[in-house]
N, C-alpha and C positions, 0 to 999 in steps of 0.2 A: 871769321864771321862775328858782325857784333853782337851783344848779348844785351836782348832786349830788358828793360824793368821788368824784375820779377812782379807779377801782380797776383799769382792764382797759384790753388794748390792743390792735385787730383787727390781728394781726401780717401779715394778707394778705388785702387787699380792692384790688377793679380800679375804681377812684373813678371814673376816666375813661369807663366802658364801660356807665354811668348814665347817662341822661337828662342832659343840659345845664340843663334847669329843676328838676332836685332833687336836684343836688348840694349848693348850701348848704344846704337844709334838711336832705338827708339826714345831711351834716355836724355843722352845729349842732344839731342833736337829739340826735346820739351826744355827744356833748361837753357838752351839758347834763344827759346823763343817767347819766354816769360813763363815759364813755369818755375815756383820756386821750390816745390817740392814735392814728391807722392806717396801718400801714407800705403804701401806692398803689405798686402793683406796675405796671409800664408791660409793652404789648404789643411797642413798636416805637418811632422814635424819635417822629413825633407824640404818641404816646400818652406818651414820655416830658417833652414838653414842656410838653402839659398838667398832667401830675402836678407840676412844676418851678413850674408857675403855682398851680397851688393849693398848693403848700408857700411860695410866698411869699407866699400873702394867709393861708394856718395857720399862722405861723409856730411850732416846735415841738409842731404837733399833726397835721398833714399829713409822715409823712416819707415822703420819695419813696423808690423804687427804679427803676433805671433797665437796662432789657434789652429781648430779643426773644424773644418765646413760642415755644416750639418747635412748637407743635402749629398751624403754617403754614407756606405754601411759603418757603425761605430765599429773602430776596430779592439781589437784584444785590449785586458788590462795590464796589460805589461808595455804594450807599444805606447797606451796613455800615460802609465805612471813613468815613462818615460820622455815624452813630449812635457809631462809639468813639470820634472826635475830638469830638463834641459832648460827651461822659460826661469825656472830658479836660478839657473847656472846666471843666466845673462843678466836679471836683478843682482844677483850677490856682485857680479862686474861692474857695477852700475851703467849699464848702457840704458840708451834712453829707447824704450818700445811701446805700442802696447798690447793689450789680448786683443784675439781677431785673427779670420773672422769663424764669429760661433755665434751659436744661435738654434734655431729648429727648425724641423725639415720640412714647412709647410707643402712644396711641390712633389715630395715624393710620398706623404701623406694622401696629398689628396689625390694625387691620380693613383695611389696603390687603391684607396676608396671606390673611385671612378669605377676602377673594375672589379670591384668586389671581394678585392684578395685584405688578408686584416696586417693591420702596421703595428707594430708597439715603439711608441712613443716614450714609454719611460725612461730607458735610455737614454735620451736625448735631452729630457730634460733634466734629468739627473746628470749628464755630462755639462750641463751649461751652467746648473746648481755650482757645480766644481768650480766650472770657467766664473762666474761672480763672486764665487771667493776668494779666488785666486786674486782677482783684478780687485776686489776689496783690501784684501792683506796686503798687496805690494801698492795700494794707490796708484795702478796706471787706468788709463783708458779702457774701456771696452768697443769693440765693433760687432752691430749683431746683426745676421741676418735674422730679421722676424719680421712678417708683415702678416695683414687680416690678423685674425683673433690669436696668432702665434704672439702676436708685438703685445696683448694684452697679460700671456703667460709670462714673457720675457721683462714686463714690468715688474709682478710679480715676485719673481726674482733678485731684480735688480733692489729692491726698495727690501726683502728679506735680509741682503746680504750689505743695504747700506754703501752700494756700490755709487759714488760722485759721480762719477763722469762717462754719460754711456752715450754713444752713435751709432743710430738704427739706419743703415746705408740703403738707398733706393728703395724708401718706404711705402708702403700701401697698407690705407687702412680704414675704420671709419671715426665719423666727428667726434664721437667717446673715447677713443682711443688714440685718435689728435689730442687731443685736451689735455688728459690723463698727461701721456708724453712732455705736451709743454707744462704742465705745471711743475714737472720732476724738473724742469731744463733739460732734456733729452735733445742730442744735435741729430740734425735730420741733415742728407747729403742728398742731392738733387742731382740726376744725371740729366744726359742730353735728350734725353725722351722729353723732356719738357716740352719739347718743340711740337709735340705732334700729339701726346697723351694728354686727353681730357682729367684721368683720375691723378696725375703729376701738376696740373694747371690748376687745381683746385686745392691742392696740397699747397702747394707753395702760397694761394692766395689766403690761407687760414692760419700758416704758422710763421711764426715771428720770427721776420728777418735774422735778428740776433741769434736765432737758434739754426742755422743752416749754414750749410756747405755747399760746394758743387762736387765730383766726382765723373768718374766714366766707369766704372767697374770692369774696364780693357783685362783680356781682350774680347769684351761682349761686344757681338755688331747690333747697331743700331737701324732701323727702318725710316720712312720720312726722305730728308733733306739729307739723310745718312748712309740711305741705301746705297751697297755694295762696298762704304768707306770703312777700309781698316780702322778700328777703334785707338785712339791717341789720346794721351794728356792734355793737347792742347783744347781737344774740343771744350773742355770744361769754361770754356771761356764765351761759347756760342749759350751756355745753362746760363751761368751771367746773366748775360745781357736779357736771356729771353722773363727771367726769376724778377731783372729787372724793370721792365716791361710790363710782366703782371704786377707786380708791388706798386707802379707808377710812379718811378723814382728816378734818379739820373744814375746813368749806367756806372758813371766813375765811382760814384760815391757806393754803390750796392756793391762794385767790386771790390774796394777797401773793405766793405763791413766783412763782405765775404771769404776774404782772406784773412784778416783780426782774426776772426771768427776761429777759423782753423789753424792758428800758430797758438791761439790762447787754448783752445781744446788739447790739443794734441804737445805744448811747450817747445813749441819750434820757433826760434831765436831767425 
């Protein structure tokens, strides 16, 4: 099969959280068909182990990121201080990765709220305090789940610990908190929802092209023009065009930026 121009790069897909029998294929399909790369976000330290493994059998098309999803119970401090000496191990190897994804657990905040039951939060931000030091002291990347006034804490942070380079993945938020974001330079990753969400169509129309991605965050299904489609890399290319579209801009040109964008964020050659 020929192997289309790489043109696009899923900047946040969960590789690991697929089927074990169609990974490589789901893999090699995106990679034959213009994908040049997908930044494998980890849930935990397993999950980052995996992703570890399949960046060494992709080599420079698999990049890992390595974290703890916020939106589960924090676990013991021995399984953490475990998960950060292992993200040590692979800095002191110099492999290239980065933190992710971490963040704070807006959705189980608020519906623990909904029904009345009480959440503590400190936790969480205290584990993500860690996570920006972390990515401060080694100089990688960060991926954060934060969106609504979670992305306003998670600034907070980021700007305490002097953290360069952060990406808030399928953001939602409001025009203060747009702002704030772009003024940091904060990368913003746009999924396929753009096609059908009003509060994604509005996002993209306020923040600077230069500062965005595309993404699918696979394997999340999408609604719309998506319903019942297994979630893929390739879609990222449907965000594209639609990013392009709102921007009013020609589609070639929005896809270069879009892809610069994410080899210069992320140092993928």
């Amino acid at each position: 099969m020929t192997t289309k121009t790489a043109s696009y790069i899923d900047a946040h897909i969960h590789v690991d959280l697929y089927a074990e029998e169609e990974r490589s294929e789901l893999l090699e399909r995106a990679f034959q068909a213009g994908i040049a790369a997908v930044i494998a976000v980890s849930m935990n330290l397993q999950s980052a182990i995996l992703n570890h493994e399949l960046a060494l059998q992709y080599v420079g098309q698999v990049h890992p990121a390595y974290g703890f999803h916020p939106e589960q119970p924090i676990p013991s401090k021995e399984e953490l201080d475990e998960l950060f000496e292992w993200i040590r191990s692979r800095h002191d190897a110099g492999e290239p990765f980065a933190i992710g994804e971490v963040g704070l657990p807006y959705y189980t905040r608020t519906e623990a709220e909904a029904e009345g039951r009480s959440f503590d939060e400190q936790p969480y931000l205290e584990l993500l305090e860690r996570f920006a030091a972390l990515a401060a002291e080694l100089d990688r990347p960060i991926v954060l789940h934060a969106v609504y006034e979670d992305a306003d804490k998670a600034c907070s942070i980021l700007e305490k610990h002097h953290v360069r380079r952060a990406h808030f993945h399928w953001f939602k938020g409001s025009a203060d908190t747009i702002r704030r974001m772009a003024a940091r330079g904060c990368m913003v990753s746009i999924t396929p929802d753009v096609a059908y969400e009003d509060e994604i169509q509005s996002l993209v129309k306020q923040y600077l092209l230069e500062l965005l991605m595309v993404e699918t965050d696979g394997p999340w299904p999408f609604e719309g023009p998506y319903t019942g489609e297994r979630t893929k890399p390739g879609m990222v290319a449907d965000a594209a065009v639609h990013i392009a579209r709102i921007k009013g801009q020609p589609a070639d040109e929005v896809i270069d930026v879009l892809l610069n964008n994410t080899r210069r964020f992320y140092g993928i050659e």
